[in-house]
TIZA-460050 format. One line per 3 residues: number of its first residue (from 1); their letters; for each residue x, y, z of N, C-alpha, C. Coordinates in pm, 1 decimal. Atoms other than C-alpha are relative to their C-alpha. Layout:
BEGIN
NUM	A	X Y Z X Y Z X Y Z; ...
END
This chain:
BEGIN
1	XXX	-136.3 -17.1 51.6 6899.4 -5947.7 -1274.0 66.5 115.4 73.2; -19.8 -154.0 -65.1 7132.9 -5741.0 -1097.9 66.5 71.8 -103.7; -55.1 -63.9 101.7 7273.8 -5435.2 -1233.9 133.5 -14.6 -10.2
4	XXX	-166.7 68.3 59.3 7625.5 -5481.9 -1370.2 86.1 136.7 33.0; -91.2 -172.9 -52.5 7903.7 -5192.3 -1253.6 166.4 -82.1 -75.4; -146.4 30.2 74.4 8223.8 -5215.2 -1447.2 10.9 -93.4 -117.2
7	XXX	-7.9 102.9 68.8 8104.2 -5473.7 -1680.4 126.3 8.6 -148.7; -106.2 3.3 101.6 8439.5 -5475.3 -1885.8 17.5 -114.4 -95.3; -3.7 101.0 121.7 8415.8 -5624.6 -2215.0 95.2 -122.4 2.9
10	XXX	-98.4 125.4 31.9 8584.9 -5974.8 -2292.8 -23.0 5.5 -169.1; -96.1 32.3 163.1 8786.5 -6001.5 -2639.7 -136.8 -70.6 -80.6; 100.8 122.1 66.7 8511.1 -6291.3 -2716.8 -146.8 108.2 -38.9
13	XXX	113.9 -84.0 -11.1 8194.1 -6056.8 -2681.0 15.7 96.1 -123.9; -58.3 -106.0 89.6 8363.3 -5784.4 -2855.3 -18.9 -39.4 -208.7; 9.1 77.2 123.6 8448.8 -5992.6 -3166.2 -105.1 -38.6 -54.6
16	XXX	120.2 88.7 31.3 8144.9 -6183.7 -3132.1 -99.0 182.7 -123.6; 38.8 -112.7 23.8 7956.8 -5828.7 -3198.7 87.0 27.1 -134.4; -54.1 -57.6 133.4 8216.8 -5700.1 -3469.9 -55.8 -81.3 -96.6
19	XXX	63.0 115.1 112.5 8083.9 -6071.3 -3650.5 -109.1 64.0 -27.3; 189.9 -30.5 -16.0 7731.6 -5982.0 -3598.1 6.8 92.2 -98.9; 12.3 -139.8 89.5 7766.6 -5614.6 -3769.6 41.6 0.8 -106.9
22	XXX	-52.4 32.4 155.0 7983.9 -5719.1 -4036.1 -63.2 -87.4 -67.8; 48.1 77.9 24.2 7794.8 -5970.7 -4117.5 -150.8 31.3 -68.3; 147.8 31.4 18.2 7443.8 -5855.2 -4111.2 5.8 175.7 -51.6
25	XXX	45.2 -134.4 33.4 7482.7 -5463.8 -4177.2 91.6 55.3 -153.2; -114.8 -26.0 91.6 7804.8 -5414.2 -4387.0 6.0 -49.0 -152.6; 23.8 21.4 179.1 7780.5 -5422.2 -4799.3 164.8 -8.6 -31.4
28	XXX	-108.9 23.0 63.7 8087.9 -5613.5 -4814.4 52.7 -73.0 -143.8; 0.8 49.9 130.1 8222.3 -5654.6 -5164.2 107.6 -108.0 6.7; -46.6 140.3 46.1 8378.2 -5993.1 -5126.6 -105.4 -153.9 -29.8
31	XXX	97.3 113.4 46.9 8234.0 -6347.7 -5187.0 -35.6 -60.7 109.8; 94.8 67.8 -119.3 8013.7 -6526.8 -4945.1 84.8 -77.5 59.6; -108.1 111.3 -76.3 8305.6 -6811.4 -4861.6 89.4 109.7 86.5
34	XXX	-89.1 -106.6 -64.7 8536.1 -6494.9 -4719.3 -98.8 39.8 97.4; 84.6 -36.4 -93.9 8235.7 -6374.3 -4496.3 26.3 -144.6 116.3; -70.4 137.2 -81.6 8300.3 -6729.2 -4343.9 115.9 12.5 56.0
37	XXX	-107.7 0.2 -26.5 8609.5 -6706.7 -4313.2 46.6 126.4 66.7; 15.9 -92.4 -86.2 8607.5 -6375.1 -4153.1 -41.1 -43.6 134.9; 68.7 15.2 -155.0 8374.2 -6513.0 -3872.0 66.0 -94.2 72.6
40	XXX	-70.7 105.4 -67.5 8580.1 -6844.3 -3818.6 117.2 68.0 70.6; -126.6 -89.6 -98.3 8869.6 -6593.8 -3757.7 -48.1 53.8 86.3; 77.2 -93.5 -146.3 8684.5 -6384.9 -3512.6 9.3 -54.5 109.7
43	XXX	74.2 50.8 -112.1 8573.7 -6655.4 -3316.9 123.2 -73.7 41.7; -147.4 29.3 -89.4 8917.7 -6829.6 -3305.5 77.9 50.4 100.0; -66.9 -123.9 -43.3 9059.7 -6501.3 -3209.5 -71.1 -49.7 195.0
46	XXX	54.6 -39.4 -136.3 8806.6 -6509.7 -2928.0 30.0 -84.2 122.8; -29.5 145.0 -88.3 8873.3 -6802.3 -2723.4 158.2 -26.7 12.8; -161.4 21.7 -7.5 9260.4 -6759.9 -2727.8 -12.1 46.3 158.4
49	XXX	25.5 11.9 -152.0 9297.3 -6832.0 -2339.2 80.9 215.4 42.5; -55.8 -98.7 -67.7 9401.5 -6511.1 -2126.1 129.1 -106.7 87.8; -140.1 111.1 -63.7 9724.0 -6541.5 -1923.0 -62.6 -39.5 158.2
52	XXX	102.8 46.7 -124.0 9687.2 -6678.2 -1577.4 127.2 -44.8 78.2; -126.9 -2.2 -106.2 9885.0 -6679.8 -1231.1 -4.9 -94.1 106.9; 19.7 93.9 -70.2 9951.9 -6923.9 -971.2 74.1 82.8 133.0
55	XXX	-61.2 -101.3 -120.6 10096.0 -6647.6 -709.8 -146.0 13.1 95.1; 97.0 19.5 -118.0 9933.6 -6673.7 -389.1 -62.7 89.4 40.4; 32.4 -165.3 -64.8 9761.9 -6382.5 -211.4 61.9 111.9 31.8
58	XXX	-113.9 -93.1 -79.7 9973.7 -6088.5 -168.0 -93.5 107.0 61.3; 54.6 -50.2 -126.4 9896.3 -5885.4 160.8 18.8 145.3 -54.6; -1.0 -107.2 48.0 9833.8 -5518.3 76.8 -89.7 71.6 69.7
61	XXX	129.5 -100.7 -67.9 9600.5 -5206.0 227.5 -77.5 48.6 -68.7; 106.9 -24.1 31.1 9276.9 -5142.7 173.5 17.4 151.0 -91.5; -8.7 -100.2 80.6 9251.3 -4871.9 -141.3 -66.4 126.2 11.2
64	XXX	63.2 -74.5 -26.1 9001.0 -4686.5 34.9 -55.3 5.2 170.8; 30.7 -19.0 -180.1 8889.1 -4557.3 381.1 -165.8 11.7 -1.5; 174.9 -66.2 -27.3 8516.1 -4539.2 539.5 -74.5 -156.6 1.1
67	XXX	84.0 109.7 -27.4 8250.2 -4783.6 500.3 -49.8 -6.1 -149.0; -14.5 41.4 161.0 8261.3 -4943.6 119.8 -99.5 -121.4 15.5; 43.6 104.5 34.4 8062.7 -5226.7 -48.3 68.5 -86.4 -102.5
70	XXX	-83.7 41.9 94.3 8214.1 -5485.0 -239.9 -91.3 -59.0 -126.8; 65.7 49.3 106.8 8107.9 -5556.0 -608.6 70.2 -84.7 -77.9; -15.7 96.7 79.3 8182.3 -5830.5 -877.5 164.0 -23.3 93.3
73	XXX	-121.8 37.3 -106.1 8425.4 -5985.9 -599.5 44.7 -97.3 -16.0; -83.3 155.5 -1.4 8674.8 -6239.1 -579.6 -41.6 -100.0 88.6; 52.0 26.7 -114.6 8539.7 -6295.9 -264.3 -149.9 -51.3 -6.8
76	XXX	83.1 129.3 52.3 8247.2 -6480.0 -429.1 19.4 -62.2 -102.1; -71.6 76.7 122.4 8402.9 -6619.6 -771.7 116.5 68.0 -84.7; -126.9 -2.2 99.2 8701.4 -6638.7 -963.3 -8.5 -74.5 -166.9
79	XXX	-50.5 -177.1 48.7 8718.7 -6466.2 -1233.6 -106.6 46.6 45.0; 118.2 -8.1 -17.8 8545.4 -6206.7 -1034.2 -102.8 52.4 -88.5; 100.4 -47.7 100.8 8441.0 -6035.5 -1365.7 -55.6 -75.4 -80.4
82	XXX	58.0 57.2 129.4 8376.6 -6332.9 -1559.8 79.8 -60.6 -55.1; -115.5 104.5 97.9 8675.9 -6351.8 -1740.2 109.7 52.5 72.9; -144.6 -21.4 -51.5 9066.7 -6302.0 -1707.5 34.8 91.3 -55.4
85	XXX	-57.2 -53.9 67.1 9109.0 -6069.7 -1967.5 59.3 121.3 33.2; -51.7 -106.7 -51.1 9291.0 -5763.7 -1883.6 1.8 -11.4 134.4; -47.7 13.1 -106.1 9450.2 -5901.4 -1595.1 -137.3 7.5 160.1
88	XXX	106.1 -107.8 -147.3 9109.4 -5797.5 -1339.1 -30.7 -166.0 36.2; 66.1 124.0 -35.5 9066.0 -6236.8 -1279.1 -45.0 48.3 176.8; -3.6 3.2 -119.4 9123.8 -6136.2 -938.4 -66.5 164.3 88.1
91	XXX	30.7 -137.5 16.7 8961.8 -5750.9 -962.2 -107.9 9.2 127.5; 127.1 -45.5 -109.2 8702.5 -5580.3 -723.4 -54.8 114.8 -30.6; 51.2 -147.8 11.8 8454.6 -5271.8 -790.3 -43.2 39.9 152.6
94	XXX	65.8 -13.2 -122.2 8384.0 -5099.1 -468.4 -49.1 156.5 -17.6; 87.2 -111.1 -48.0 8141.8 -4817.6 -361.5 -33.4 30.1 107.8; 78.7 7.8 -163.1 7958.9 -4697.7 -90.1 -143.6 14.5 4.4
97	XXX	152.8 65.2 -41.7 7625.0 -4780.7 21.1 -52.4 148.1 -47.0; 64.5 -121.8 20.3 7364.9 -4567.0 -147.6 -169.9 -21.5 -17.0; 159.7 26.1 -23.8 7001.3 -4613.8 -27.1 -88.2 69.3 -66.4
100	XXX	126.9 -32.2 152.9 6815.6 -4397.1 -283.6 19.7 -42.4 -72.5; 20.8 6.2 85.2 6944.7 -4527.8 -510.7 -114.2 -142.7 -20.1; 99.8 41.5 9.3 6684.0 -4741.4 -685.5 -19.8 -155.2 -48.4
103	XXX	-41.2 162.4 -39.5 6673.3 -5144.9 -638.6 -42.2 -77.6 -84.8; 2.0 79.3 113.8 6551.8 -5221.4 -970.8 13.5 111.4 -139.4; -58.7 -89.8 118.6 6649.6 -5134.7 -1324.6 -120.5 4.8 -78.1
106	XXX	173.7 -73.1 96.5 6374.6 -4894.1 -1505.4 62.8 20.0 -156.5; 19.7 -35.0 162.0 6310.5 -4805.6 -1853.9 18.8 151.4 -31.5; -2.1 -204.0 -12.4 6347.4 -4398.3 -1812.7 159.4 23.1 -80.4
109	XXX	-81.4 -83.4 112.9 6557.2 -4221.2 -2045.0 71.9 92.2 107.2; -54.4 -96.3 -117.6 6682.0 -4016.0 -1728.4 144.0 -72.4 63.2; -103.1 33.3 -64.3 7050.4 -4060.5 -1606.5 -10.7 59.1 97.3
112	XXX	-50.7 -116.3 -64.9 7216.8 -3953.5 -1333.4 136.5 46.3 -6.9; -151.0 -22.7 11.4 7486.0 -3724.8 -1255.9 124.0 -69.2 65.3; -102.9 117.8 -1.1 7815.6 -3910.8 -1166.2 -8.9 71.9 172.5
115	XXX	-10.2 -38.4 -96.0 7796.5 -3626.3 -854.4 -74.8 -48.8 125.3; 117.7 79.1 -81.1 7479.5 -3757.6 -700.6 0.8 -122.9 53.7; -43.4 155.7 -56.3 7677.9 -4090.5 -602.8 91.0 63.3 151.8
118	XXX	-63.5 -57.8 -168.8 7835.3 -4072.7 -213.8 117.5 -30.3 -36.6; -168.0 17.0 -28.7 8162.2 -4240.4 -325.2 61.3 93.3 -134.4; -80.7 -99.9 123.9 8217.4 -3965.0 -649.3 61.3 72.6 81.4
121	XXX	-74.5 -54.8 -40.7 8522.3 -3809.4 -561.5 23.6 -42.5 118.5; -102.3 45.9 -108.0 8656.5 -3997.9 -254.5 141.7 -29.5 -28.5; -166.1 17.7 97.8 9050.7 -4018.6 -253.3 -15.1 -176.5 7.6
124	XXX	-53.4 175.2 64.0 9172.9 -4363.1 -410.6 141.8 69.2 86.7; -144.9 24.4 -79.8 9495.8 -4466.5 -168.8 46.6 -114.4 -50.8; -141.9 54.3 27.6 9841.3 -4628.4 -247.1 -75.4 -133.7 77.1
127	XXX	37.8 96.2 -76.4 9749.7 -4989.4 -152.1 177.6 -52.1 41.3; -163.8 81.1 -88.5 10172.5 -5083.2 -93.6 130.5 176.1 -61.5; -161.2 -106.3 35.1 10505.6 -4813.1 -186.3 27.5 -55.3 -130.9
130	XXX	10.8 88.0 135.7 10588.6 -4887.2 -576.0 15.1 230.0 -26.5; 39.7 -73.4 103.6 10618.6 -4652.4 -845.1 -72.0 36.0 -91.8; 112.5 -10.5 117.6 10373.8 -4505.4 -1102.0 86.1 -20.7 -117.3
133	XXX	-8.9 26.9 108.2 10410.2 -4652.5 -1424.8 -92.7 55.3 -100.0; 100.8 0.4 105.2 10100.6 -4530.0 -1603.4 -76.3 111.6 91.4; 90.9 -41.8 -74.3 9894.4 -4220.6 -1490.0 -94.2 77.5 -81.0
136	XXX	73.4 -60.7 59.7 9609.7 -4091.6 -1705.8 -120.5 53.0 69.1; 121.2 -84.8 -45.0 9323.0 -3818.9 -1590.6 -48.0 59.6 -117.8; 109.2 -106.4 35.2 9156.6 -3656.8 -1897.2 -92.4 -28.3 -26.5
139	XXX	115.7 -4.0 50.2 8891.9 -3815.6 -1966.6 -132.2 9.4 58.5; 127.2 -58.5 -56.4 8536.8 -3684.7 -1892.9 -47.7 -98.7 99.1; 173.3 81.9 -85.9 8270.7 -3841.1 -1605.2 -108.6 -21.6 -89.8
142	XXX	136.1 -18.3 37.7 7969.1 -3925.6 -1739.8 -96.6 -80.6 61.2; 74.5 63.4 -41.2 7651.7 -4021.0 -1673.7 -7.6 -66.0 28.8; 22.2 129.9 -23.7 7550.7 -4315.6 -1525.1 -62.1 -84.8 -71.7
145	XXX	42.6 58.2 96.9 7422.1 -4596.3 -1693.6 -80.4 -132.2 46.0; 66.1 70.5 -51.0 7180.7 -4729.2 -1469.3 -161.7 -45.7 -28.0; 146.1 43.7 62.5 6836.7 -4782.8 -1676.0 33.0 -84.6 -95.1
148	XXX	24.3 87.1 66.1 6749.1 -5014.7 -1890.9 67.0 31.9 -161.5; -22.0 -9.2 98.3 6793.0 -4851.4 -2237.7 164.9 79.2 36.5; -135.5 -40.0 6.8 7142.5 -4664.8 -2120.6 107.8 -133.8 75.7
151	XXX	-104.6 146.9 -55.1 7295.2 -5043.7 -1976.5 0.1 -48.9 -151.3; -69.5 98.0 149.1 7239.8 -5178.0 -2350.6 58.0 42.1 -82.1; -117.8 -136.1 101.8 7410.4 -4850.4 -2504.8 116.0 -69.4 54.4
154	XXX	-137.0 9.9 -56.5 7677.7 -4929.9 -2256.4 40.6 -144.9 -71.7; -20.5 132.5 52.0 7691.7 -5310.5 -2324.5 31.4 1.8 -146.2; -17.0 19.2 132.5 7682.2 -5280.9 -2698.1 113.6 102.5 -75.3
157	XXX	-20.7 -116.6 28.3 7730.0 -4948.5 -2876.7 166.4 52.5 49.3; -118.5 -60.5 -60.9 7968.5 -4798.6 -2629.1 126.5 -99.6 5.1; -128.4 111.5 -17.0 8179.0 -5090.8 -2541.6 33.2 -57.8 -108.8
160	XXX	-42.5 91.7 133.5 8224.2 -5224.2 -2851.8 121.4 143.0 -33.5; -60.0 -125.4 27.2 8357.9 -4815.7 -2958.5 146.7 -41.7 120.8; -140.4 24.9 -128.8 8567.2 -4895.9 -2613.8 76.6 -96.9 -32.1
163	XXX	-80.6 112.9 20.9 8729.3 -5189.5 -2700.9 73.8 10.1 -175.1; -120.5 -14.9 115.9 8855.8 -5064.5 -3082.1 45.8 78.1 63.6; -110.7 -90.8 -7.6 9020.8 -4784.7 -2903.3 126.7 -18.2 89.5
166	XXX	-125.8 0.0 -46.8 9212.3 -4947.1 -2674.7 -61.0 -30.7 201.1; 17.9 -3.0 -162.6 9245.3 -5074.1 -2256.2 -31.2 108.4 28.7; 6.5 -120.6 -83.9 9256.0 -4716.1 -2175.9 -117.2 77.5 0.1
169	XXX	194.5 -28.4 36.8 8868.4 -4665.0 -2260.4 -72.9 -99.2 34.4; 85.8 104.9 -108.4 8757.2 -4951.8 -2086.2 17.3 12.4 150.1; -6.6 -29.4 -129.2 8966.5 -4853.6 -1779.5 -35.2 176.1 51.7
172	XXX	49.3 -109.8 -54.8 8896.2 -4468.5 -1788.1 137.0 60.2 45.1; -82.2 -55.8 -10.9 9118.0 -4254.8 -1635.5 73.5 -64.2 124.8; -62.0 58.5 -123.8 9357.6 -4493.6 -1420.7 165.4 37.4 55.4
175	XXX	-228.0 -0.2 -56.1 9719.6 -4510.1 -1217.7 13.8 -132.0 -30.1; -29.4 151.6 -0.5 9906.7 -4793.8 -1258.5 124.2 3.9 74.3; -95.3 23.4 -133.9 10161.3 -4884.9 -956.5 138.9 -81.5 13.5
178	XXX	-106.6 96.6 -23.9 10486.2 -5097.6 -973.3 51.3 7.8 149.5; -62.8 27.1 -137.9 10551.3 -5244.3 -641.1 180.6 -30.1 37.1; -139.2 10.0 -3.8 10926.2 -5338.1 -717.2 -22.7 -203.3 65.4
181	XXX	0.5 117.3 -49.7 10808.3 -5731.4 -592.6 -56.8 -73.1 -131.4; 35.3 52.7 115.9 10700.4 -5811.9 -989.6 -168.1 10.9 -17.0; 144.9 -3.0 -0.1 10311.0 -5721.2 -884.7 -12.1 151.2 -56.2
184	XXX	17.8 -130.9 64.7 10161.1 -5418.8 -1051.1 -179.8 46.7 41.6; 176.9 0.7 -16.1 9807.8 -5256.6 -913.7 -33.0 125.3 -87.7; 139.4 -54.7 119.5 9538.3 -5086.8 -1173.1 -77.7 89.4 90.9
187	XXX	98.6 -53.0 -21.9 9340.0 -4833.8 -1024.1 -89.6 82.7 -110.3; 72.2 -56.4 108.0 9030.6 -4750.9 -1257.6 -136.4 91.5 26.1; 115.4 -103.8 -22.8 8756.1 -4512.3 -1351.8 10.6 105.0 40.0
190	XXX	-29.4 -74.5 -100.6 8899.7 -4230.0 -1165.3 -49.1 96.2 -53.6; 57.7 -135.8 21.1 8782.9 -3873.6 -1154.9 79.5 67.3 -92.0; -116.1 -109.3 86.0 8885.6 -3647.1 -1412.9 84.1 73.8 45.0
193	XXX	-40.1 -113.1 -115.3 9145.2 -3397.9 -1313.9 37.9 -21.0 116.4; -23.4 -1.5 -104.0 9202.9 -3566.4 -1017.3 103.4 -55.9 62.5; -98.5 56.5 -83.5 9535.7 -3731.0 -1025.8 72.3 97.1 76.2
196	XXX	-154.2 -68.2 -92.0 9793.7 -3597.2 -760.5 94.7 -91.7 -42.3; -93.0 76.3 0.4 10038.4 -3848.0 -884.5 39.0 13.3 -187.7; -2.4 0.9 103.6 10215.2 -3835.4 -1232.3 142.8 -103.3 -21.3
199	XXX	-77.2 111.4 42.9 10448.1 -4123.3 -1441.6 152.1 42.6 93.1; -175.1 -6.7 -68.8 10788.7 -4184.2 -1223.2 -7.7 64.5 125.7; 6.2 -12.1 -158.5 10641.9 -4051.6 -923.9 6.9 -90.3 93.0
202	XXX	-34.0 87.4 -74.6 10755.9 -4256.9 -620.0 -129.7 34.5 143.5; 129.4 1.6 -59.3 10421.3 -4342.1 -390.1 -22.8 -76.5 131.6; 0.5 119.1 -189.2 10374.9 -4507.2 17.4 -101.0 -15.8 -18.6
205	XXX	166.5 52.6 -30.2 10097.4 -4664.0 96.6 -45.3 46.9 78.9; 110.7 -116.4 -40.0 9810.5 -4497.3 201.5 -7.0 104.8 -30.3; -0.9 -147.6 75.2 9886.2 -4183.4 -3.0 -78.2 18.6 -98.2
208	XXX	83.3 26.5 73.3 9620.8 -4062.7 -213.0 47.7 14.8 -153.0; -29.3 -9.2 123.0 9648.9 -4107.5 -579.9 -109.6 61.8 -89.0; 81.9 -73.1 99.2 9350.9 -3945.7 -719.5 -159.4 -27.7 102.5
211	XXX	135.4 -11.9 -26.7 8947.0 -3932.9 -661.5 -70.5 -100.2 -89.3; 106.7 140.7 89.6 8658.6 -4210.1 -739.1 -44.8 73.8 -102.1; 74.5 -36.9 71.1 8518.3 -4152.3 -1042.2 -79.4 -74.4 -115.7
214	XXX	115.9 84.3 66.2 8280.6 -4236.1 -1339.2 23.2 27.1 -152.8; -26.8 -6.6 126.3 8471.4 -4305.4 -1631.1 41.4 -73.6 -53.2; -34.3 166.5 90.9 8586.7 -4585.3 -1918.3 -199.1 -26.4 3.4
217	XXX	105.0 88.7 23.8 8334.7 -4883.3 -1916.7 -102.4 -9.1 144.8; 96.4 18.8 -99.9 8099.9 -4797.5 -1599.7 -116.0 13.1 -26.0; 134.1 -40.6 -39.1 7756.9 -4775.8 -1477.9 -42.9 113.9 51.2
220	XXX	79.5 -120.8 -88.1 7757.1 -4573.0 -1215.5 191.5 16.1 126.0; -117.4 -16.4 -37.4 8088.8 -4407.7 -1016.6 46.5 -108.4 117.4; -46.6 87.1 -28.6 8305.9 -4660.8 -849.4 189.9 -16.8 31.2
223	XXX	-171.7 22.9 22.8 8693.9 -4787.7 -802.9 35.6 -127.1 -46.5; -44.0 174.8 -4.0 8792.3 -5140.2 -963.6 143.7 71.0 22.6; -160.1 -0.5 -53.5 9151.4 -5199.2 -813.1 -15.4 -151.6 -88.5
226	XXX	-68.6 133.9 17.0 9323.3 -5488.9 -956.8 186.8 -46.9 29.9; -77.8 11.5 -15.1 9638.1 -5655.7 -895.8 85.8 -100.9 -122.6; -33.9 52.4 85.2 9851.8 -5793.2 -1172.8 186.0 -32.9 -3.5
229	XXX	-123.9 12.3 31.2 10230.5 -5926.9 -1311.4 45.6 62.0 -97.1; -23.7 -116.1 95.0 10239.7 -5668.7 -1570.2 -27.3 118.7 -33.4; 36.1 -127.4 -17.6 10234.4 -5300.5 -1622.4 -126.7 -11.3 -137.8
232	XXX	135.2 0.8 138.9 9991.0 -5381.7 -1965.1 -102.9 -81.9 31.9; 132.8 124.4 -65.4 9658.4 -5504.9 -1843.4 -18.0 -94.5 -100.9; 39.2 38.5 87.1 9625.5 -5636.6 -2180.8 124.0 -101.7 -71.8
235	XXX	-133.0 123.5 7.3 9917.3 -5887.7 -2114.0 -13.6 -47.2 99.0; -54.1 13.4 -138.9 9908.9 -5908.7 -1776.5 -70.6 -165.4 61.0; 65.4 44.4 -63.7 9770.9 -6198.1 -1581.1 -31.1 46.2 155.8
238	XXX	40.6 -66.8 -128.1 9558.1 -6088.3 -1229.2 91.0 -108.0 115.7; -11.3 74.1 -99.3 9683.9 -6202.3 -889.8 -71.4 35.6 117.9; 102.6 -38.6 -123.0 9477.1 -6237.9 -572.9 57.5 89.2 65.6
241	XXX	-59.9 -91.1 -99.7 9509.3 -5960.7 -322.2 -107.4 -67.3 155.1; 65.9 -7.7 -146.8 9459.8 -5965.5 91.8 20.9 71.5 78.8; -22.8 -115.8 -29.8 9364.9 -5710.2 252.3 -50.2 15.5 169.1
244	XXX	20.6 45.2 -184.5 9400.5 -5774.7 672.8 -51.4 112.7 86.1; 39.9 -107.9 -73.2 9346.2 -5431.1 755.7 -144.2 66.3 -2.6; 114.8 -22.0 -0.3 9012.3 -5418.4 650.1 -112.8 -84.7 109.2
247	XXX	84.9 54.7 -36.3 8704.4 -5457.6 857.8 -115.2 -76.7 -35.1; 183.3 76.3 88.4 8417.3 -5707.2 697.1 -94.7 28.3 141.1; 59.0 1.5 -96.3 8097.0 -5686.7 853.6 -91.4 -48.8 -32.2
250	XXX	115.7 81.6 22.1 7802.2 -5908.9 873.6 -123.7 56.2 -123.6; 81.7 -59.4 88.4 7576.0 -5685.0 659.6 4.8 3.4 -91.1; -2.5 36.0 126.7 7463.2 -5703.5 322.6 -65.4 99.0 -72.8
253	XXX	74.9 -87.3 76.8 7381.7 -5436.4 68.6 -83.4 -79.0 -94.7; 61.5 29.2 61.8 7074.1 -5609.2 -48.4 -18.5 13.3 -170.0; -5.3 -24.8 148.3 7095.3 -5446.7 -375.7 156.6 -61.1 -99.0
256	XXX	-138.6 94.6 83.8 7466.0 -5613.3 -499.1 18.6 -141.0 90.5; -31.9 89.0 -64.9 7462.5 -5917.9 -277.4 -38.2 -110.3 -101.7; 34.3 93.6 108.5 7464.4 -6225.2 -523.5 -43.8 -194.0 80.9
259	XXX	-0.9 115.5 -45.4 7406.6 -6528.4 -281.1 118.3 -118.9 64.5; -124.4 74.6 -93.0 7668.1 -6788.1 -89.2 120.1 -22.7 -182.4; -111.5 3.3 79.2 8005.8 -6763.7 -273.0 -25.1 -169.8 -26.5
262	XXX	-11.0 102.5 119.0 8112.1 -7003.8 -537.5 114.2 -58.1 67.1; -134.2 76.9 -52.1 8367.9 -7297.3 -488.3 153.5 61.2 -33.9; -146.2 -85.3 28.0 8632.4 -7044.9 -688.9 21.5 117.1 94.2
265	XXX	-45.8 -127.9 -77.9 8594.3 -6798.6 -436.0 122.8 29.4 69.2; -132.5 -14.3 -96.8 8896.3 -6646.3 -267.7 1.0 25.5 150.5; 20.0 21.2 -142.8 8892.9 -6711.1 129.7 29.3 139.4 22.6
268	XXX	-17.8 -138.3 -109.7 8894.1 -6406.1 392.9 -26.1 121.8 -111.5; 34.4 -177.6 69.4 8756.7 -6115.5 66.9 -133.1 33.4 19.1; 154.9 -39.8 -26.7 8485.9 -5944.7 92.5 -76.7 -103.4 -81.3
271	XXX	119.6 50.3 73.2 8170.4 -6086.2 -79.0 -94.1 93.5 -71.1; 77.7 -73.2 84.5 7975.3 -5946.3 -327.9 -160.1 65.6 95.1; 117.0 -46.0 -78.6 7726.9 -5715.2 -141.0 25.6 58.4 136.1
274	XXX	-12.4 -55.8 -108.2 7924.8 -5716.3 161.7 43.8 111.5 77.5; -20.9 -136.2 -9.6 7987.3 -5362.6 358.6 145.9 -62.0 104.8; -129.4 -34.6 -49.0 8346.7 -5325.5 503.8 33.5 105.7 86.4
277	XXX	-77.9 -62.2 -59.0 8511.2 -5112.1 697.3 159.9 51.4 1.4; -156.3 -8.1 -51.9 8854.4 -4930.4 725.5 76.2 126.9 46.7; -70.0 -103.8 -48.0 8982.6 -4703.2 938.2 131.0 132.7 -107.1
END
């Protein structure tokens, strides 16, 4: 199994879980037919489609410089997280290649620090000119959440806590971009403290907007970018991005590479695993 980086809750999961707990832990004083009827709502709730875009690829620059890997990519299936929900159908986590780290997931009670990653604190760049709509930095780094017993905290526990409080604890401390062409890009997870950019600031592309970091719903420090038709991820539907100025390159970070893309994949993106390039 590989390890999961950004795994951002879906509505359905979430719910599913709130059923579960209410259900099996909670000394609720109503009558057994209402416990029913609680869960049938839940599960209705859950399956109410996300929105969804038929806008073609829009051409944009690479969010980051150096030599990146691409994770849960479009560039092997659509949705690349899974689902659509909060606009990411068309999303990407990227990092950079990190050979200690360790190629299967242990049982150790030991994190690490968010510092001990190569891409913590690289600048995040303007992928087009647009305005900030949305710019939040305070919330903490933390640990990583790369063992066994701190991935099912994250999965359960935490994300469940993340998802009553709101998008902005699943995405961490992000920018959010209005291009002025009806597209809107998400940058998430970011370093505490580290925006340079604040709401109504006017932004070019390739200017940095803040530092990678390791916060919201991660594993281990990272950047999901997404591209969307609304400034509320939690309305928005995703749209594909293409990004020409980047270099792909034959090589494969063995440790995120998931096998030959899927028939939903999106032509010319990276691939899950694959290392990039960009000047």
């Amino acid at each position: 199994m590989k390890r999961a980086v950004a795994r951002h809750q879906t509505r359905w999961l979430q719910l599913f879980v709130l059923t579960v707990l209410a259900l099996t832990f909670l000394p609720l004083p109503v009558p057994h037919p209402w416990d029913w009827l609680l869960t049938t709502t839940l599960l209705l709730l859950a399956f109410v489609r996300a929105p969804r875009s038929t806008a073609a690829p829009v051409t944009l620059a690479p969010p980051v410089r150096g030599r990146w890997v691409a994770i849960n990519s479009p560039g092997t299936a659509v949705p690349s997280h899974g689902v659509r929900a909060y606009g990411q159908t068309y999303a990407v986590d990227l990092l950079m290649p990190s050979p200690e780290a360790p190629a299967k997931i242990g049982w150790s009670l030991t994190t690490r620090a968010p510092a001990s990653y190569p891409c913590f604190g690289a600048p995040v760049l303007a992928m087009a000119d647009g305005r900030v709509v949305r710019a939040t930095g305070t919330q903490r780094d933390h640990r990583s959440r790369d063992t066994w017993p701190s991935l099912i905290w994250m999965m359960t526990a935490e994300a469940f806590a993340r998802e009553l409080t709101g998008a902005h604890r699943i995405l961490g401390n992000h920018v959010i971009v209005e291009h002025g062409d009806g597209t809107y890009a998400a940058y998430a997870h970011l370093r505490h403290d580290s925006l340079m950019v604040t709401e109504g600031d006017r932004v070019t592309v390739g200017q940095q907007l803040a530092e990678v970091g390791n916060t919201g719903n991660t594993s281990e420090p990272h950047l999901h970018v997404q591209l969307m038709d609304d400034p509320h991820p939690t309305a928005a539907a995703g749209i594909p991005m293409h990004w020409p100025a980047l270099k792909s390159t034959p090589d494969k970070d063995a440790r995120w590479s998931t096998g030959d893309p899927k028939p939903t994949a999106l032509t010319g993106f990276p691939q899950n695993g694959q290392l990039f390039e960009n000047d």
